[in-house]
N, C-alpha and C positions, 0 to 999 in steps of 0.2 A: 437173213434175220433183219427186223427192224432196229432202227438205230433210236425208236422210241424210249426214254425213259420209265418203267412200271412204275405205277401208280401205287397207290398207300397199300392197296387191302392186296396188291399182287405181292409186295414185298414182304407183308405180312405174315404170307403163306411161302413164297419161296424164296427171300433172302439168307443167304447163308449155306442153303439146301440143293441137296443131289443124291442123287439113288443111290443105296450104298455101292461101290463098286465090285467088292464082292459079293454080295447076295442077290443084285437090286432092289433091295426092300427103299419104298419110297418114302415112306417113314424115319427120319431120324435115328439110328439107332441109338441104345444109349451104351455107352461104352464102359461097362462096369469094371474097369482097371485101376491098379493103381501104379504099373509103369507099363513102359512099352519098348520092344525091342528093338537096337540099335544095329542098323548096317555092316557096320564094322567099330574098329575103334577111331580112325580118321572121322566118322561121321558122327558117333559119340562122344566126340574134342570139338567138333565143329557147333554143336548145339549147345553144348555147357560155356561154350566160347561166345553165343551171342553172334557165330557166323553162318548159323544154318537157321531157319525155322523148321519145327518140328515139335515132336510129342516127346517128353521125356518121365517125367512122372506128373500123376494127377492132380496134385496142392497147384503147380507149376500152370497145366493144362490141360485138356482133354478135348477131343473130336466133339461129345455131343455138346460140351461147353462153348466150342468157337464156333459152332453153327449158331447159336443164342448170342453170342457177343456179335456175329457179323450182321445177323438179322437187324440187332436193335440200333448198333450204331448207322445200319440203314434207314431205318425209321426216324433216326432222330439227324440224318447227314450229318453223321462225323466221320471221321477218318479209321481209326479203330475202337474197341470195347475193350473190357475186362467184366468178367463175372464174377461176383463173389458170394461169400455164403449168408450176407442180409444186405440190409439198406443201412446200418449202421457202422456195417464192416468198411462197405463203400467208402463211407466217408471219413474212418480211420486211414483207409490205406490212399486215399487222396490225400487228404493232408500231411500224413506221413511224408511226404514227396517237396513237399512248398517251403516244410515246419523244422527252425531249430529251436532247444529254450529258450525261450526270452522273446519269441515272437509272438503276434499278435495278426489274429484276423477280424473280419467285421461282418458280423453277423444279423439279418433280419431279425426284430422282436416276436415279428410272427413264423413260428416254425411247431413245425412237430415238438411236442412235451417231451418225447424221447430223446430229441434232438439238444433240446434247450438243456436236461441234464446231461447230457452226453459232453456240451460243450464248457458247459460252465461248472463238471466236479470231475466228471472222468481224463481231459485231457491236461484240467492242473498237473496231473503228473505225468505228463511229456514236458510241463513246464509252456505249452502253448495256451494263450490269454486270450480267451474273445474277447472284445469290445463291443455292444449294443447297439444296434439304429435302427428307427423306425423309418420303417416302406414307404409309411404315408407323407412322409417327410426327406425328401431327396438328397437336403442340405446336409442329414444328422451321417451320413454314411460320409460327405464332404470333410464334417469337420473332424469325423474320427480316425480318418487317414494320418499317419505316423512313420517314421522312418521303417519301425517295425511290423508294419504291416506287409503281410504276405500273400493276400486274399481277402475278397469278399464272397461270402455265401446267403443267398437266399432262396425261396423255394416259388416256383411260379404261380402255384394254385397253393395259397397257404392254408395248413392244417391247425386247428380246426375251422376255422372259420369260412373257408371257401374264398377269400377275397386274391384278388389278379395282382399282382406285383407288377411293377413298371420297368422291366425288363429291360429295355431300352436306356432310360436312364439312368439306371446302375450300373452300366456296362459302360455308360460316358466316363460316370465316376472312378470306375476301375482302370478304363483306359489312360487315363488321367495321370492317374496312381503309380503305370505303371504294373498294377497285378493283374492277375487271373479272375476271373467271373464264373462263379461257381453256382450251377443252377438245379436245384433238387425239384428234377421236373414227375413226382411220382402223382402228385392226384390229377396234372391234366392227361397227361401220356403224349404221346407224340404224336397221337391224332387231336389231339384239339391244340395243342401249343410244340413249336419245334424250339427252343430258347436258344440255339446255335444261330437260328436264322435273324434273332433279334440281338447277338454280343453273348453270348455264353463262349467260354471258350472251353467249361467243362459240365458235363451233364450227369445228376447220378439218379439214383433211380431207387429206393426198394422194389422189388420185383416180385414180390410177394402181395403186394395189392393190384393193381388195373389190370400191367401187364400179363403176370398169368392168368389175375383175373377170377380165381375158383376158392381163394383160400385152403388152398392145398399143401403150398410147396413155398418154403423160404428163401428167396434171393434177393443178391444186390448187383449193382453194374454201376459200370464209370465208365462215358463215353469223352473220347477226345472230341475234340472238334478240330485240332490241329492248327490255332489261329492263334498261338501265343507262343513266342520267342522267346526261350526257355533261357535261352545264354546272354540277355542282356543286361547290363548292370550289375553279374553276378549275383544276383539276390537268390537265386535258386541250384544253389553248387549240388545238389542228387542229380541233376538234368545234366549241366553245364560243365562241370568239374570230371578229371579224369577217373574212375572206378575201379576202383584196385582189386576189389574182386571179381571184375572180367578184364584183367590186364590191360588199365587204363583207357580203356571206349570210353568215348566223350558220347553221352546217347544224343542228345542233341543234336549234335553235328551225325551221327551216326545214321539215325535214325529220321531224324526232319519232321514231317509234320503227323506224326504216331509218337514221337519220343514219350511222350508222355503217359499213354498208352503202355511202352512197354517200360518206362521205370514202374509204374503199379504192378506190373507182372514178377519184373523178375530182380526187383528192390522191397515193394511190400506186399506181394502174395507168397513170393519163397520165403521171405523170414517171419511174417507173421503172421501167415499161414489160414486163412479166412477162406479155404478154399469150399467151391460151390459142389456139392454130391453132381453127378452128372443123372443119378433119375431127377433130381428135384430141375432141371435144365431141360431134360425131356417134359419136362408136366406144363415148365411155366413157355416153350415153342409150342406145346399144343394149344396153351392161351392163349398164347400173342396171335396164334392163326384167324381168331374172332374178335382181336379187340376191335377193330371199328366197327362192328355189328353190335356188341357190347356195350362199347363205349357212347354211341348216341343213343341208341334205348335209354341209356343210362339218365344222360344229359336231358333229354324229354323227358323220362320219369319225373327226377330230380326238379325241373320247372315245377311240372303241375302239382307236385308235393309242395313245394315253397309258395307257388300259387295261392294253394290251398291255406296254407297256415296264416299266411299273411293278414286272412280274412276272417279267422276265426277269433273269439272274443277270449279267449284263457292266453293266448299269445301276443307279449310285448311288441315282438321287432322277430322279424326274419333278414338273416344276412345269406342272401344269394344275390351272386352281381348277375344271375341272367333275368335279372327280374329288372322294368326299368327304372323302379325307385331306390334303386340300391347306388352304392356311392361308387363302386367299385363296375359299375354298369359301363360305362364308358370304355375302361379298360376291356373288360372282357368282347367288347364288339373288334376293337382293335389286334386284341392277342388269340382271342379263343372264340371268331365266330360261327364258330359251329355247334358251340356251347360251351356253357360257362362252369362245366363239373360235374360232378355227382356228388359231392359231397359237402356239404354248407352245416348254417347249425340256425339255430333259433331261442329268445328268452321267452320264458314264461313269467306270466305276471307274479305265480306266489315263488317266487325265488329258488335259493337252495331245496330246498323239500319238496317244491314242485316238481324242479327234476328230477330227483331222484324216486319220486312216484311215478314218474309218467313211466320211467323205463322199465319199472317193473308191471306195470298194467301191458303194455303191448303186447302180442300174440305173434303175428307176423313176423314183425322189425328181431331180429336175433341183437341180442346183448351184450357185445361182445367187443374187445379191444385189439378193431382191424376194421380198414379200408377198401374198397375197391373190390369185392365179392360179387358174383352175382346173386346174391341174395341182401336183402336188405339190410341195414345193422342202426345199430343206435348205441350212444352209450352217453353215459354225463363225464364232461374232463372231468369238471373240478372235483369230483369224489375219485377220478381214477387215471387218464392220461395225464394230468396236467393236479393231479392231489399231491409231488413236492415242491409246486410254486407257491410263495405266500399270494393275498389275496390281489394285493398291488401287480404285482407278474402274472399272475391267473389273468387277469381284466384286458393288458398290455397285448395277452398271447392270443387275446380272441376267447377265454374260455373262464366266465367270469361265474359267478355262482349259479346264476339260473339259465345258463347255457343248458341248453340239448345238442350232442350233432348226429346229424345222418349219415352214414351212405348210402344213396339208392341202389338197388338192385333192377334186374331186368324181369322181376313181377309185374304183373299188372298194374298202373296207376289207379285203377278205383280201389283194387284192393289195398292198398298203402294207406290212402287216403282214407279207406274204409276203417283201417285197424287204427288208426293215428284219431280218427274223430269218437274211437268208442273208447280207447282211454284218456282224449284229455277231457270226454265228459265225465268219465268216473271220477 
C-alpha cells in the first residue's frame, strides 16, 4: 500500500466506507434499525458505560450514520463528526455543550435568517445571550468579549450575501478569549474552504444544502477539529467536570482530542434527541460522492451569472467576491481559491417590488427557500428568509429590500443567463 494521503474527490467517494462484510454490497447500506443486539451483558455494560464503542440504539448511532460523519469530518480534517437531523439541530446541540444561563456568545451579523432568529428568540429560553458583531469589523467581536462569553460563531461563506469572512482573524480573537471558534462552513463545503485549516476548532454544516447536494434529504453535522482544551479555566464543566451519568468520566481527559465529538453524542443527541434517519444519511453519501464535480460547476456557473448581471441596466450592485470589483474579492482568493460559492445575491434598481417581481417572472431559477441544489433557485429574503428582521437588521444581514439571492445550479450558464435577462426585461 502507498503511504499516499487521498486526495479530496477519493475521500469523497471512499471515506468512511467498506463493502458490507456481510453481503458485500459496496454501496453503504442503510441500516433501517432502531437498536442493535448486544453480545452479552458485560458488553451491554460496557457501551452504556462509555468503555466500549459500539451501536446501541439509533437517536444514539447508527452504521450508515458513522460512515457520513467519518467521510465529512475527513473532508473537513477533523478528528471526529456527529450527524444530526438539520443544520439547526447542529447548532443547538453544539451549544448545548459550551452554554449555561447567563452566558453569552458572539455572533456574526451576517448569518443565515434562520440562524439570526434561532439565536436571538429561540435560545432566550435556555437563558443563553448572543451578543452582535460585524465581520467587517474585527475589533467589534474584540470588544464584545466578556467574562461570559463562551464562544464565537460565524459562517465562512455568509448567507445571503455570498461575502468570505476572515477566518483567520476571528480565530486570533477567539484564541485570545480563550473560547472556541465555531464555523458554519455550509455554503462553501469543504471543497472550496476547510475553516479547521484556518482556527476553527468547531465546524457545522446543514447537510441538506451542498453536501448532499439534491435537495432531497435533511441533515445536520458537527465536526471536531480536536484543537481546543476543554478543561482549562473550567469555563466548560459538560467536557471538564466529572458525569454523573457515566459514573463520573471526565470526557476530556477521557477522550482527548474527540471529546467534544463525543459530549454532542452522548450529552446532546441522547437527551435531546435530533437524531438523523439513517436513509436521509444514505442520500446525502450519495451527494457528497459528486460534490467537487458539483461544487465547481457550481462556482463557474455562479461567476458568469454575476458576470452577467453586473452589466445589465435594471441591476444596482452585485455582491459576488469572485468577481474583482467586489470588496470581499481579496478574501475569497485567499480562503476560497477555487471559487468564491454559488450562492450570492444582487439589488435591483426599482427596490422592494422589483424583487418581488423578478422572482416571479423567472421560469428556470425554482422559487424556493433552500441552497446548494443542483438546480438553480432564487428567492427574495426580505419578503421570506430574512421577513422577521426589521428593515435596519434586514440591510445589516446582507438582505435589504431590493435584494434578489441566487443559488446556482449545475444547468447550463446561457440558460440562466437566458431566463434571468427575459424577466428582468419583463
Amino acid at each position: 500500500m502507498s503511504d499516499r494521503l487521498p486526495g479530496f474527490s477519493t475521500l469523497a467517494v471512499h471515506a468512511g466506507a467498506q463493502p458490507d462484510p456481510t453481503t458485500g454490497a459496496r454501496a453503504t447500506p442503510i441500516y433501517q434499525t432502531t437498536s442493535f443486539v448486544f453480545n452479552d451483558a458485560d458488553h451491554a455494560a460496557s457501551l452504556f458505560g462509555l468503555q466500549a464503542f459500539g451501536n446501541i440504539y439509533t437517536r444514539i448511532g447508527n452504521p450508515t450514520n458513522a460512515v457520513l460523519e467519518e467521510r465529512v469530518a475527513a473532508l473537513e480534517g477533523g478528528t471526529a463528526a456527529l450527524a444530526v437531523a438539520s443544520g439547526h439541530a447542529a447548532q443547538v446541540v453544539v451549544l448545548q455543550q459550551l452554554m449555561q444561563p447567563g452566558d453569552e456568545f458572539i455572533a456574526a451579523r451576517k448569518l443565515y435568517g434562520g440562524s439570526i432568529n434561532q439565536f436571538t428568540h429561540a435560545f432566550k429560553s435556555f437563558g443563553w445571550n448572543v451578543v452582535w458583531a460585524d465581520p467587517d469589523d474585527i475589533s467589534s467581536f474584540e470588544r464584545a468579549v466578556t467574562p461570559r462569553t463562551k464562544a464565537i460563531f460565524i459562517e465562512s461563506i455568509a448567507n445571503p450575501a455570498g461575502s468570505i469572512t476572515d477566518i483567520e482573524a476571528i480565530s486570533t480573537v477567539a484564541r485570545k478569549a480563550g473560547v472556541p471558534l465555531i464555523v458554519d462552513n455550509t455554503l462553501a463545503s469543504p471543497y472550496l474552504i476547510r475553516p479547521i485549516d484556518h482556527g476553527a476548532d468547531i465546524v457545522v454544516h446543514s447537510l441538506t444544502k451542498f453536501l448532499g447536494g439534491h435537495g432531497n434529504s435533511l441533515g445536520g453535522i458537527i465536526v471536531d477539529a480536536g484543537t481546543f482544551d476543554w478543561s482549562t479555566g473550567g469555563k466548560y464543566p459538560m467536557l471538564s467536570e466529572p458525569r454523573p451519568e457515566y459514573h463520573g468520566i471526565k470526557l476530556q481527559e477521557t477522550f482527548g482530542n474527540f471529546a467534544f465529538a463525543i459530549a454532542c453524542r452522548v450529552l446532546g443527541l441522547r437527551d435531546l434527541g435530533p437524531a438523523l434517519s439513517p436513509f436521509n444519511a444514505f442520500m446525502i453519501l450519495t451527494g457528497i460522492e459528486t460534490l467537487p464535480l458539483r461544487m465547481q460547476k457550481q462556482c463557474d456557473n455562479a461567476k458568469a451569472v454575476a458576470e452577467f448581471l453586473a452589466g445589465h441596466s435594471a441591476v444596482a450592485s452585485v455582491s459576488y467576491a469572485g468577481l474583482p470589483s467586489d470588496k470581499y474579492h481579496q478574501l475569497a482568493r485567499k480562503y476560497a481559491p477555487k471559487g468564491a460559492g454559488a450562492v450570492f445575491t444582487f439589488s435591483l434598481k426599482g427596490g422592494y417590488d422589483a424583487g418581488v417581481s423578478l422572482v416571479s417572472k423567472l421560469q428556470l431559477f425554482s422559487h424556493l427557500a433552500n441552497v446548494g441544489d443542483t438546480r438553480s433557485l432564487v428567492i427574495h429574503p426580505a419578503s421570506t428568509t430574512h421577513s422577521q428582521l426589521d428593515d435596519a437588521a434586514k440591510i445589516k444581514s446582507g438582505a435589504g429590500p431590493d435584494v434578489v439571492r441566487l443559488s446556482i445550479g449545475i444547468e447550463d450558464k446561457e440558460d440562466l443567463i437566458a431566463d434571468l435577462e427575459q424577466a428582468l426585461g419583463a
